[in-house]
C-alpha positions as CSV (number, residue, x, y, z in Angstrom):
1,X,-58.9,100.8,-36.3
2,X,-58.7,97.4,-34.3
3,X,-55.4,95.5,-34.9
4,X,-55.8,91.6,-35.3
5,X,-54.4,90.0,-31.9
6,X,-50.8,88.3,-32.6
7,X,-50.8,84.4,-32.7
8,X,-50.2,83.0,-29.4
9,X,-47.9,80.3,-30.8
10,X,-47.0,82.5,-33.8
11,X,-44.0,79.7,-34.4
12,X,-46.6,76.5,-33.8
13,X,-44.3,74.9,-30.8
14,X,-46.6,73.1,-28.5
15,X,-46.7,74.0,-25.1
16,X,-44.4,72.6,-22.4
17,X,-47.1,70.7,-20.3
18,X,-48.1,69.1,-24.0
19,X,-44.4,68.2,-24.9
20,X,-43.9,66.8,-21.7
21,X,-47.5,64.8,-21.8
22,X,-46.6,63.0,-25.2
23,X,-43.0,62.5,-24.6
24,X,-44.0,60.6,-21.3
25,X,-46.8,59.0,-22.9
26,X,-44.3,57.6,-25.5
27,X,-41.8,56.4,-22.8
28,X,-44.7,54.6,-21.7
29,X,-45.8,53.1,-24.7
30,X,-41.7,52.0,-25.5
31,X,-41.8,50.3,-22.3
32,X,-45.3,48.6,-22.8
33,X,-43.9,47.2,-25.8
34,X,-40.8,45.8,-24.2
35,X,-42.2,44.2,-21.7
36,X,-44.5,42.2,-24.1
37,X,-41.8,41.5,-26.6
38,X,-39.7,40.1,-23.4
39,X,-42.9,38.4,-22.0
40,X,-43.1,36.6,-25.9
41,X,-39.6,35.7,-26.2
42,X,-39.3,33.9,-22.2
43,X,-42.6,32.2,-22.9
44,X,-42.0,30.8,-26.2
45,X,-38.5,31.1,-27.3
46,X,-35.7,31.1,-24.7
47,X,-35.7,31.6,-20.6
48,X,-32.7,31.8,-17.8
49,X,-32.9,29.4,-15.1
50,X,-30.4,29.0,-12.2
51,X,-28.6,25.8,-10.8
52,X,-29.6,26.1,-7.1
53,X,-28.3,22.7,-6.3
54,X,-25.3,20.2,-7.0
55,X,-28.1,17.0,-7.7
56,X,-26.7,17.7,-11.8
57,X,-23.0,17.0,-11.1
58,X,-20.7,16.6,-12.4
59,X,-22.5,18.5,-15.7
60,X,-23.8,21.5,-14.1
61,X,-22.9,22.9,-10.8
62,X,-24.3,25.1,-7.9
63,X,-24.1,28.6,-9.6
64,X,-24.8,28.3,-13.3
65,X,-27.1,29.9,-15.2
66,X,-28.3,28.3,-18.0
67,X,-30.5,29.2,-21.2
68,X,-33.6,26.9,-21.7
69,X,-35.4,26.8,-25.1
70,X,-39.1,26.8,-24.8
71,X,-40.4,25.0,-27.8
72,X,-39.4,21.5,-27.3
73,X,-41.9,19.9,-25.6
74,X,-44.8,22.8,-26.6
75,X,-46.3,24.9,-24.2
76,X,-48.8,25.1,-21.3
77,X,-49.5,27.9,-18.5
78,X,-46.1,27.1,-16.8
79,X,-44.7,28.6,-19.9
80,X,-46.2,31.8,-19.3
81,X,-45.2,34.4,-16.4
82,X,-46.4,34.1,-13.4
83,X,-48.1,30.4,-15.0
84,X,-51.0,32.8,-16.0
85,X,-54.0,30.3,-17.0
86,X,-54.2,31.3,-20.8
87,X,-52.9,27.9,-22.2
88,X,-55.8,24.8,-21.8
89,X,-53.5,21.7,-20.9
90,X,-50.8,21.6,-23.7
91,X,-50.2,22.4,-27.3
92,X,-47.8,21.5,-29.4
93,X,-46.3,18.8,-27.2
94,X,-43.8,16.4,-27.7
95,X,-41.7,13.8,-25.9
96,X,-38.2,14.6,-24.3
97,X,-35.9,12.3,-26.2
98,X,-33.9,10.2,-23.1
99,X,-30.9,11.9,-22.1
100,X,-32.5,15.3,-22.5
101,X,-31.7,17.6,-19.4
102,X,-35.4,19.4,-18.8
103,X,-36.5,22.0,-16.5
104,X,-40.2,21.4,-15.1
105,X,-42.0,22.1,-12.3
106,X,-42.2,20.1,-9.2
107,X,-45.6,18.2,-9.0
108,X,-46.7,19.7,-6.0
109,X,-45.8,22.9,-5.2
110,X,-44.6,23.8,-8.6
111,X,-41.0,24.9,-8.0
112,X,-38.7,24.9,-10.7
113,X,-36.5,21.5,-10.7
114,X,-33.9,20.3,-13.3
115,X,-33.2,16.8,-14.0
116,X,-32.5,14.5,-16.8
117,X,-35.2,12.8,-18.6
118,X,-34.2,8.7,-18.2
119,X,-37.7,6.8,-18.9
120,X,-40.6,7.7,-21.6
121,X,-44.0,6.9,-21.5
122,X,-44.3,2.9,-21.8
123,X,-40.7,2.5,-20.6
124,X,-40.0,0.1,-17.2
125,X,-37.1,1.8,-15.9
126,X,-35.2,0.3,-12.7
127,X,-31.9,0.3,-10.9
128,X,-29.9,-2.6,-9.5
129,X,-26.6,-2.1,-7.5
130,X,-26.1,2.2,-9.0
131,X,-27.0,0.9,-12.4
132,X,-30.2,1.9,-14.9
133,X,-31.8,-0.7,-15.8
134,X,-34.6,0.1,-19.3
135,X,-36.9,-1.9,-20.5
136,X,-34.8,-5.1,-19.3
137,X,-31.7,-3.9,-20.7
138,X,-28.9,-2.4,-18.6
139,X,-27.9,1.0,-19.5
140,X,-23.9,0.7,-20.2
141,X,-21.9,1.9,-17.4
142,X,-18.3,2.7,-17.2
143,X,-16.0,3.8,-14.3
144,X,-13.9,6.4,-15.9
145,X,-11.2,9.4,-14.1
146,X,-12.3,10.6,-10.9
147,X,-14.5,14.0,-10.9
148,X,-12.7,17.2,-9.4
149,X,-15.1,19.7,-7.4
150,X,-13.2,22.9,-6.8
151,X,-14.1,24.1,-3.4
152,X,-15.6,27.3,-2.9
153,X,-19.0,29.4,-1.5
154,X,-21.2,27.4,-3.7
155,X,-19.5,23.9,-3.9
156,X,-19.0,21.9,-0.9
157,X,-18.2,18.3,-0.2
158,X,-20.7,16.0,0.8
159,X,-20.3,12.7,2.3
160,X,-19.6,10.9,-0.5
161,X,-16.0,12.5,-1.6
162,X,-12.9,13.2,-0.3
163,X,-11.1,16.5,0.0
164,X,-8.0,16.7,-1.5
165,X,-5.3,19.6,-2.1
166,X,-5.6,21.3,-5.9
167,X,-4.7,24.2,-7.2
168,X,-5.7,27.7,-5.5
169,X,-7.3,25.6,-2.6
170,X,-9.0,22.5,-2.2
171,X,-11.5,20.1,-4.4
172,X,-13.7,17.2,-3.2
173,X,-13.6,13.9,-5.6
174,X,-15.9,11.7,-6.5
175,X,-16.6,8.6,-8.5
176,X,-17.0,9.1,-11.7
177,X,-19.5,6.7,-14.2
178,X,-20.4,7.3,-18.1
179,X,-24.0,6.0,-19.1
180,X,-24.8,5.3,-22.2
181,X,-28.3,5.0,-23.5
182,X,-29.7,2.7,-26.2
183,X,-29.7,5.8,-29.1
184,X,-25.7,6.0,-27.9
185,X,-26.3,9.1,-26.1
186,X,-24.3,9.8,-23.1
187,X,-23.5,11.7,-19.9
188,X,-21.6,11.5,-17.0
189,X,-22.5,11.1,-13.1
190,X,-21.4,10.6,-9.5
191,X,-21.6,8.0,-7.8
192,X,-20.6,7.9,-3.6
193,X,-21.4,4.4,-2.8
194,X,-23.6,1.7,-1.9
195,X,-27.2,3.4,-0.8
196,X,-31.0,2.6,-0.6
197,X,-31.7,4.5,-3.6
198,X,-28.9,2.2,-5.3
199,X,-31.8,-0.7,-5.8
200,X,-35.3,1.0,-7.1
201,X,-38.3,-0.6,-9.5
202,X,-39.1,-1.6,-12.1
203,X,-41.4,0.7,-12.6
204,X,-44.0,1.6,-15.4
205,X,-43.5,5.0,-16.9
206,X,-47.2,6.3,-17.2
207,X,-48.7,7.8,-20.5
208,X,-48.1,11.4,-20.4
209,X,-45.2,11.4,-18.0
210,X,-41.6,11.4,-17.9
211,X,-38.9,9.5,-15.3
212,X,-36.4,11.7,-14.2
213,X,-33.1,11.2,-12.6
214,X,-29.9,13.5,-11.1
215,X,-26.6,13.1,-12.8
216,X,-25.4,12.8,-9.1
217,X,-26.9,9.8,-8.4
218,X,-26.7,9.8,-4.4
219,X,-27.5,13.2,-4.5
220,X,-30.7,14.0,-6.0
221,X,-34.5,13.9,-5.4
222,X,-35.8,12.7,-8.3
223,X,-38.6,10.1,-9.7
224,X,-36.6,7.1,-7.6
225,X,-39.2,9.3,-5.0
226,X,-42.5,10.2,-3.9
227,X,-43.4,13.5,-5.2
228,X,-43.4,15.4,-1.8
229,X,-41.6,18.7,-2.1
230,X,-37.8,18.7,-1.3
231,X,-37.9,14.9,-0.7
232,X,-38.4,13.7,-4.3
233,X,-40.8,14.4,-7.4
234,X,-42.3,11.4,-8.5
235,X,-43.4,10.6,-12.2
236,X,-43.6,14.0,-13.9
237,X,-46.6,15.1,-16.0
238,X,-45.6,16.4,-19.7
239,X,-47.8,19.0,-18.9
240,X,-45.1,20.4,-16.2
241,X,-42.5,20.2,-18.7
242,X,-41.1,24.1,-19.3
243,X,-37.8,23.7,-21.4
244,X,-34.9,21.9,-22.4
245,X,-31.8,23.4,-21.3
246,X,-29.6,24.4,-23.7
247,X,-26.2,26.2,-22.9
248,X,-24.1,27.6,-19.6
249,X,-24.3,31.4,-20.1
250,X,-22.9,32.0,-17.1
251,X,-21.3,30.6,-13.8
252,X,-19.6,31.8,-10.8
253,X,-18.5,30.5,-7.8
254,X,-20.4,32.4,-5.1
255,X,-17.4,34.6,-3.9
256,X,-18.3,37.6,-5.4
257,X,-19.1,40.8,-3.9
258,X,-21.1,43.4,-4.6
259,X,-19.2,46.2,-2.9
260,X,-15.8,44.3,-4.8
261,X,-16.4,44.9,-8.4
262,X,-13.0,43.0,-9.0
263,X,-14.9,40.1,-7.3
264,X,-17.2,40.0,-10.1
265,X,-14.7,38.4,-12.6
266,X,-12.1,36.6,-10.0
267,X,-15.4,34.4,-9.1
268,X,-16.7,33.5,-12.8
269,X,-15.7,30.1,-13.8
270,X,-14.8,31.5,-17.3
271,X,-13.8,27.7,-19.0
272,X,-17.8,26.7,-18.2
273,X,-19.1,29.9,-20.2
274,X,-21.1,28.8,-23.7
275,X,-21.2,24.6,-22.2
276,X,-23.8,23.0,-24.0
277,X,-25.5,20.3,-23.0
């Protein structure tokens, strides 16, 4: 009498090779889908973008990161990663409104720059003696408390401040102005002293681009120049627009270390965390 061969898998568990096949095949698929839902929420929603520079001051300084939000001015490739070429031109564009602080990319060589949007499309924008002048009007201007830098890895003192004692160290001041646009927006900047860049225009701001300027008015390469990269950026194309920056999530000083994890929270500058702007 022949005796029926036993199930091989009387219990119907898989094999290991097949367990192992689908639970990597799963891992795989979870991460496929997270990096598209990240890839959606940078290019459309929200993105982080670092201050690399002190041409923003006295608003943002040299070691803040920021969240930008996407939507704003709509969206072209340099929304996408890596700028892939799936957006014609732009969609869904808008205007900055003056006195917006916008991340773009440089004209040229397409590095990411941070300024703050001054003249609109139409608008003659120019500057007599340190002060904006738009559309024949000048932009109000007041002289208010000096401006405290606290000194450290990523703040210096250029040539336009003084170093002076302060608490835990040192700080380099500077002169201190409030503009105030025409809609009664306004902001503050630095101001060192009498320089070329002091007297500029007028200019024509061209359709479908933006004038930009630094809050630290002596320091920054902005539309008062010829778009050449690190020397100035010209008039900015809407197109290049990426974001409109939107809060301080972090900041730190640049004396952390990573070897120090103590170093991690004596360098954050904790009062600048959640700024908006």
């Amino acid at each position: 009498m022949t005796v029926p061969a036993a199930p091989r898998n009387p219990g119907g568990e898989q094999p290991a090779a097949e367990t192992d096949k689908e639970t990597l095949g799963s891992f795989a698929w979870f991460v496929l889908k997270l990096v598209i839902a990240v890839a959606i929420f940078r290019s459309f929603f929200f993105t982080p973008f670092t201050i690399p520079s002190e041409s923003m001051l006295p608003g943002l300084m040299n070691g803040d990161y920021l969240v930008a939000q996407k939507w704003p001015y709509g969206y072209s490739r340099w929304s996408l990663p890596f700028a892939v070429p799936l957006i014609p031109g732009k969609i869904f564009a808008h205007d900055p409104e003056r006195g917006d602080v916008v991340i773009f990319k440089h004209p040229v060589d397409k590095v990411d720059y941070i300024k703050r949007a001054i003249g609109l499309p139409g608008d003659t924008v120019a500057v007599r003696d340190g002060q904006v002048i738009l559309n024949g009007q000048p932009v109000r201007r007041e002289r208010i408390a000096d401006f405290a830098l606290p000194m450290s890895a990523n703040t210096g003192c250029t040539w336009g401040g003084k170093v002076v004692p302060a608490r835990g160290g040192q700080a380099c001041v500077y002169a201190r102005f409030r503009e105030t646009l025409p809609s009664g927006r306004s902001f503050e900047t630095l101001d060192f002293g009498r320089t070329p860049q002091d007297d500029f225009g007028p200019v024509v701001v061209p359709e479908g681009s933006v004038f930009m300027m630094g809050d630290n008015r002596d320091n920054s390469s902005d539309s008062r120049f010829p778009a050449i990269p690190g020397q100035g950026i010209g008039m900015v194309p809407e197109e290049l627009l990426v974001g409109r920056a939107a809060a301080v999530l972090w900041s730190t000083d640049g004396s952390a270390s990573w070897i120090n994890p103590v170093s991690w929270f004596t360098a954050a500058r904790w009062d600048r965390v959640g700024d908006g702007l």
